[in-house]
C-alpha positions in Angstrom: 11.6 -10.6 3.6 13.1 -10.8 7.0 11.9 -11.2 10.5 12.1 -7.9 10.8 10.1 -6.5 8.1 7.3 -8.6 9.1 7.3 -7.3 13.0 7.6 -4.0 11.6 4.6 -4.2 9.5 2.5 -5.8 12.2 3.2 -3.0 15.1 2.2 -0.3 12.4 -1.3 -2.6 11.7 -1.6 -3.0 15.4 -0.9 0.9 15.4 -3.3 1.9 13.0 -6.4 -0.7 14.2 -5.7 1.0 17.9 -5.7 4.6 16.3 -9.3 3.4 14.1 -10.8 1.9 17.6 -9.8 5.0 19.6 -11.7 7.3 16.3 -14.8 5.1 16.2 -15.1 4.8 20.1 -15.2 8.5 20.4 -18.2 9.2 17.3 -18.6 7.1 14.1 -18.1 10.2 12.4 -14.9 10.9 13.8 -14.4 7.0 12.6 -15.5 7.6 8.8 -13.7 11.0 8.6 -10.0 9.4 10.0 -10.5 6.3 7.0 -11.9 8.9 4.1 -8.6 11.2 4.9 -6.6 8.4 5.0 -7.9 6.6 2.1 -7.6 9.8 -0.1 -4.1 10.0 1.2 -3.3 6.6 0.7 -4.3 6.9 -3.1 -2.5 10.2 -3.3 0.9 8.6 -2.2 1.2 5.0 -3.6 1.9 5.9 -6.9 3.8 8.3 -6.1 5.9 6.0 -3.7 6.2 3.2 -6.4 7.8 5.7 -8.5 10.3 6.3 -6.3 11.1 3.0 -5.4 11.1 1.6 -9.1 13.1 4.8 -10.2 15.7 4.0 -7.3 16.0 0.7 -9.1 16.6 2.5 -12.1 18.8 5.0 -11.4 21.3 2.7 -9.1 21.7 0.8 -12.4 22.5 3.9 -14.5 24.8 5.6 -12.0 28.3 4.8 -13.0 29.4 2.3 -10.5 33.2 3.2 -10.5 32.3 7.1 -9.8 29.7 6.5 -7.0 32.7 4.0 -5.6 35.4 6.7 -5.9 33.3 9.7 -4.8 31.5 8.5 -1.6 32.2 4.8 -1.5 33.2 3.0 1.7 36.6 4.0 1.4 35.9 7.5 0.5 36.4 8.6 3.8 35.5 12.1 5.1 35.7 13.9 1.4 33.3 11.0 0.9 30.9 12.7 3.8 31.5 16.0 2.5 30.4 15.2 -1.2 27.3 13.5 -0.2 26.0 16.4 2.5 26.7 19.1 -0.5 24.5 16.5 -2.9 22.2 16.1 0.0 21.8 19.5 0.4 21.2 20.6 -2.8 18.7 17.7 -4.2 15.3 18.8 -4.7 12.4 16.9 -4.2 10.5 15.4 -1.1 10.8 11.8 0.7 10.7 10.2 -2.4 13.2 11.8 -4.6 15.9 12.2 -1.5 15.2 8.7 -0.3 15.3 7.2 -3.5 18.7 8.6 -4.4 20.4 7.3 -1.1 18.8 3.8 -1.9 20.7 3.8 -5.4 23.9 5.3 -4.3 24.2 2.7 -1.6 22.8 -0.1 -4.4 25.6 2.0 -6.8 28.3 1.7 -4.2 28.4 3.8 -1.9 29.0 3.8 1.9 26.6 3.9 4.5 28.5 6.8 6.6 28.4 8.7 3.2 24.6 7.8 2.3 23.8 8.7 6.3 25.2 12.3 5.7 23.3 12.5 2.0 20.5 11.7 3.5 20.8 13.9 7.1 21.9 17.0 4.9 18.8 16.6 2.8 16.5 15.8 5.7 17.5 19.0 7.6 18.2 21.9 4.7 17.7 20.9 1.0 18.0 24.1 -0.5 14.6 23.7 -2.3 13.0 22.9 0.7 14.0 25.7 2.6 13.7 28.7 0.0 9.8 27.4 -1.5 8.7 26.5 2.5 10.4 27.3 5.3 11.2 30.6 4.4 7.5 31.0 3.2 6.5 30.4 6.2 8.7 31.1 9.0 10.6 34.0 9.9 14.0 34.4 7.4 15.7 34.6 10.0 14.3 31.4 11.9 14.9 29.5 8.9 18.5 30.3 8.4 19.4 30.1 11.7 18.1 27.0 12.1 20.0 25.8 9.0 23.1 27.1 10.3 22.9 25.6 13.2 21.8 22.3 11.2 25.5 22.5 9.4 27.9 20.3 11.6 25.0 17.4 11.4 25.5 15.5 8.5 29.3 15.4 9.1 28.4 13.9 12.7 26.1 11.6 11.6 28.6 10.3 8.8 31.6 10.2 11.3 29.5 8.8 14.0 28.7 6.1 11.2 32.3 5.5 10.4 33.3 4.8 14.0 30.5 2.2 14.9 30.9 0.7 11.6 34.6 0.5 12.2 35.4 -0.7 15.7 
């Protein structure tokens, strides 16, 4: 565990005692409602969540190594970007599922501008997520839009990735 980890972890403790003070300062109530939720919650998503992360684990180790290298490796370059936004785009599957499969690709081989534009694409329009809720919800036109406008993205964020990581 680095340095970092540990900060990390403490500001989000620090965060979450100043949320509980500002709750029980306005009504104990308030107080017991914000821990039951997030109790509830908290057992709701942990085992999900260790799925996820001992799946990654898995599935980096099943990947074929040599593909993952080839196809959106470090040296894949901007085909590289372009195979990882389609396979971000069309992996279903919420926060676990999409970050799990970046975790393994980049544990597989791959490179970190490619898993950035996996990982963007399926952030901002997995198909899934955007035919079962978004469209559900929001105006079709909204959606699609947005997506549209959503498209250039993932390429950015890889390139963007390639020319920091490459002075």
């Amino acid at each position: 565990m680095g340095i970092t980890f540990i900060v990390i972890n403490m500001l989000l403790w620090v965060l979450v005692a100043i949320l509980a003070l500002t709750a029980a300062v306005r009504s104990k109530a308030l107080f017991r409602e914000g821990a039951t939720e997030g109790g509830r919650d908290f057992l709701m998503l942990l085992p999900r969540i260790m799925i996820g992360v001992v799946g990654s684990g898995y599935i980096a180790s099943v990947m074929p190594q040599d593909l993952i290298t080839t196809w959106i490796g470090p040296n894949s370059g901007v085909m590289g970007i372009t195979i990882a936004t389609l396979a971000g785009a069309i992996t279903p599957g919420g926060a676990v599922v999409g970050f799990s499969v970046g975790a393994a690709a980049l544990k597989g081989g791959g490179g970190a501008p490619q898993v950035i534009a996996y990982s963007t694409a399926w952030s901002l329009y997995a198909l899934t997520r955007l035919i079962n809720w978004e469209v559900a919800m929001m105006p079709p036109r909204v959606v699609w839009l947005r997506a549209m406008v959503s498209l250039p993205l993932p390429f950015l964020a890889g390139l963007g990735a390639m020319l920091i990581g490459h002075p």
